[in-house]
Structures are given as C-alpha cells and as structure tokens.
C-alpha positions as CSV (number, residue, x, y, z in Angstrom):
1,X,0.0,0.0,0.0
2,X,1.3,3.6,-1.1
3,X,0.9,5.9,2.1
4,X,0.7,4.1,4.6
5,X,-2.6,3.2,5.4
6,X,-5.8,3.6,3.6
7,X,-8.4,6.3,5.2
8,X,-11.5,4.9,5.9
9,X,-14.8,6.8,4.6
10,X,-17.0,8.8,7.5
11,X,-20.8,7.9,7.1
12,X,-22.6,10.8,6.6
13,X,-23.8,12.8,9.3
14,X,-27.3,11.9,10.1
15,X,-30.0,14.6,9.2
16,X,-33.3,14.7,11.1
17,X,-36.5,16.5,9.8
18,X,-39.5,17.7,12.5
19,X,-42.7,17.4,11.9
20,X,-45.5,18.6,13.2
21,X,-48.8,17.0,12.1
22,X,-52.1,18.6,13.4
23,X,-55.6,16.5,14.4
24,X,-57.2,16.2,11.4
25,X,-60.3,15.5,13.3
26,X,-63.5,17.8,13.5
27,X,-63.9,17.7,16.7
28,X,-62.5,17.2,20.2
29,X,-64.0,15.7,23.2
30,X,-63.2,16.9,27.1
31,X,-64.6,14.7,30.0
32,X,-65.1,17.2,32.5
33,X,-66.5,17.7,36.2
34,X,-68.0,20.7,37.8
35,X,-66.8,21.0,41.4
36,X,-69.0,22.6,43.7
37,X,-69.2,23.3,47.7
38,X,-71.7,21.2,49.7
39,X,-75.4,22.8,49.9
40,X,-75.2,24.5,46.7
41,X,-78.1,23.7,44.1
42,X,-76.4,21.4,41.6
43,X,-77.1,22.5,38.2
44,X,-79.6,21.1,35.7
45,X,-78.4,20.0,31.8
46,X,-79.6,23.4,30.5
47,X,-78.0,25.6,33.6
48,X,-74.6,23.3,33.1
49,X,-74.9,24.4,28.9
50,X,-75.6,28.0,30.0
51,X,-72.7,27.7,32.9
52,X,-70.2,26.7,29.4
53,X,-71.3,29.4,27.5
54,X,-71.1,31.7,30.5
55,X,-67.6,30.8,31.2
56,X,-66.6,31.3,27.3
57,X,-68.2,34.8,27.4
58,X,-66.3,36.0,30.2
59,X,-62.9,35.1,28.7
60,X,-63.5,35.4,25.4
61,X,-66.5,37.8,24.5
62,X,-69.3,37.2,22.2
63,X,-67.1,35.6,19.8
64,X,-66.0,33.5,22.2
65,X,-70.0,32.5,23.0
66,X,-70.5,31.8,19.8
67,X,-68.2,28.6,19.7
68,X,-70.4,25.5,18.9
69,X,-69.9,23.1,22.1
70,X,-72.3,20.5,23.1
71,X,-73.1,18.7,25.9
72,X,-73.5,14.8,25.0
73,X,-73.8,13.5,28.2
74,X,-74.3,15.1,31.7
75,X,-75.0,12.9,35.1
76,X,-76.5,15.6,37.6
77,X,-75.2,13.3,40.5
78,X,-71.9,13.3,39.7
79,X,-71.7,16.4,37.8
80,X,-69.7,15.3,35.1
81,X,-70.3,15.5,31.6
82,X,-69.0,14.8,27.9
83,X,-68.6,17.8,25.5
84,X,-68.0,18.4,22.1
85,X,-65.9,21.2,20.7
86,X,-64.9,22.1,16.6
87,X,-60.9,21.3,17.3
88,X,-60.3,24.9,16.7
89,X,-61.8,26.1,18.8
90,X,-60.8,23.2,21.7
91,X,-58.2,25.7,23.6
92,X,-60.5,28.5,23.9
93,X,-63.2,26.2,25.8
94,X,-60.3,24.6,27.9
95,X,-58.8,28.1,29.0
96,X,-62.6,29.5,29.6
97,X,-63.7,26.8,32.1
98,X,-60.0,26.3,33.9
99,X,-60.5,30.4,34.6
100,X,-64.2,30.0,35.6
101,X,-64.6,30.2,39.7
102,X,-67.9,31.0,40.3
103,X,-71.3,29.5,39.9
104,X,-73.9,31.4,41.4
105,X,-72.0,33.4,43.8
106,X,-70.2,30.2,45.5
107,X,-67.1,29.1,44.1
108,X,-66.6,26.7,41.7
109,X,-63.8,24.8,39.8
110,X,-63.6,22.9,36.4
111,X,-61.2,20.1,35.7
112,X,-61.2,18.3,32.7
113,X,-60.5,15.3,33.3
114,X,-59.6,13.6,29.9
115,X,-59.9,15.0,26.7
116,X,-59.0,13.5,23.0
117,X,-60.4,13.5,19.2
118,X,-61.9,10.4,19.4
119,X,-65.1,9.9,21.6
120,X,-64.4,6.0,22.2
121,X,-61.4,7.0,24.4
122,X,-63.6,8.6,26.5
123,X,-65.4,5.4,27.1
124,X,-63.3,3.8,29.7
125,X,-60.4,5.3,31.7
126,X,-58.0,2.9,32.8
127,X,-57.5,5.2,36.5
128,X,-60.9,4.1,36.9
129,X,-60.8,0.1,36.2
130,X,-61.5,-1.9,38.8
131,X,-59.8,-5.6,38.5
C-alpha cells in the first residue's frame, strides 16, 4: 500500500427533519366535572350548557360565546359531563372553564379530566378500572 494506510470513509452525518402534524379530526372531546361546595343547588343540563357558555363569554367575549360546544352527556349526581368542541376552537373552551370560579356566587372549579379526538377513548379510563 502507497501511504501508509488507507483512510476509511466517514458515514454521513445523520440529518433529522420535524414534523408537526395537526388533528385532522373535526372535533375534540373533554370529560369534564363541575366541582361545587356542599349545599349548593347542583345545576340542571340546561343551567350546566348555559354555565359553558357563560364561562366562554367571560374570557373570550361574544365571539367567544358563539363557539359551537355541546353537551352529549351530563350525570347531575356526579356532575360530570362529555362535551363536544370544533378542534379549533378546543383551547378557547379549555382556558374559559379552567378560569371560571364561580357558579352562582359560591365558588366553583372545572377540571377536565380527559380529553382527546376520538369519543371511544372517553369510554373507559384505565385510573378508573376496577380488576
């Protein structure tokens, strides 16, 4: 061998591309509860929808209002319900009910509890199974 020995070839250097895909789906879907003190009415499925709306007016006006949600399922007992939001408009909703405090001059806290595009995965939560 001329030269000694023979260089050997570097691989080349490894390149990496981000990507960022968004939901393509329609609609989002937030399990949430509705935490009150004792001895304070609980809210019907009509003063719950209004209580939503309520919450998006106060944070984000009337345009904020106008966002389509719905309430698919509510339990009165256990104050926890299922809604549906367009997926744009899935942040405003979540910001407007973590800021909401009050319901009818007590306080009162949100938490959503599970939220994804796909209504099945609110079916079952797998905190909740019991073996």
């Amino acid at each position: 061998r001329p030269g000694g020995c023979m260089a050997r070839a570097e691989p080349p250097a490894a390149s990496f591309e981000r990507r960022v895909l968004r939901s393509a789906a329609e609609h989002h879907y937030l399990r949430v509860r509705l935490e009150l003190p004792d001895g304070v009415a609980r809210p019907t499925v009509a003063q719950f929808k209004q209580l939503v709306v309520s919450a998006l007016r106060e944070l984000h006006g009337e345009v904020g209002a106008a966002l389509p949600v719905d309430v698919l399922t509510y339990e009165e007992k256990t104050l926890s319900a299922i809604l549906r939001v367009i997926s744009s408009g899935l942040v405003k909703l979540w910001s407007a009910l973590t800021l909401l405090g009050f319901y009818q001059n007590r306080r009162c806290a949100f938490r959503v509890l599970q939220t994804s595009p796909f209504l099945l995965a609110l079916a079952g939560n797998s905190r909740e199974l019991v073996l």
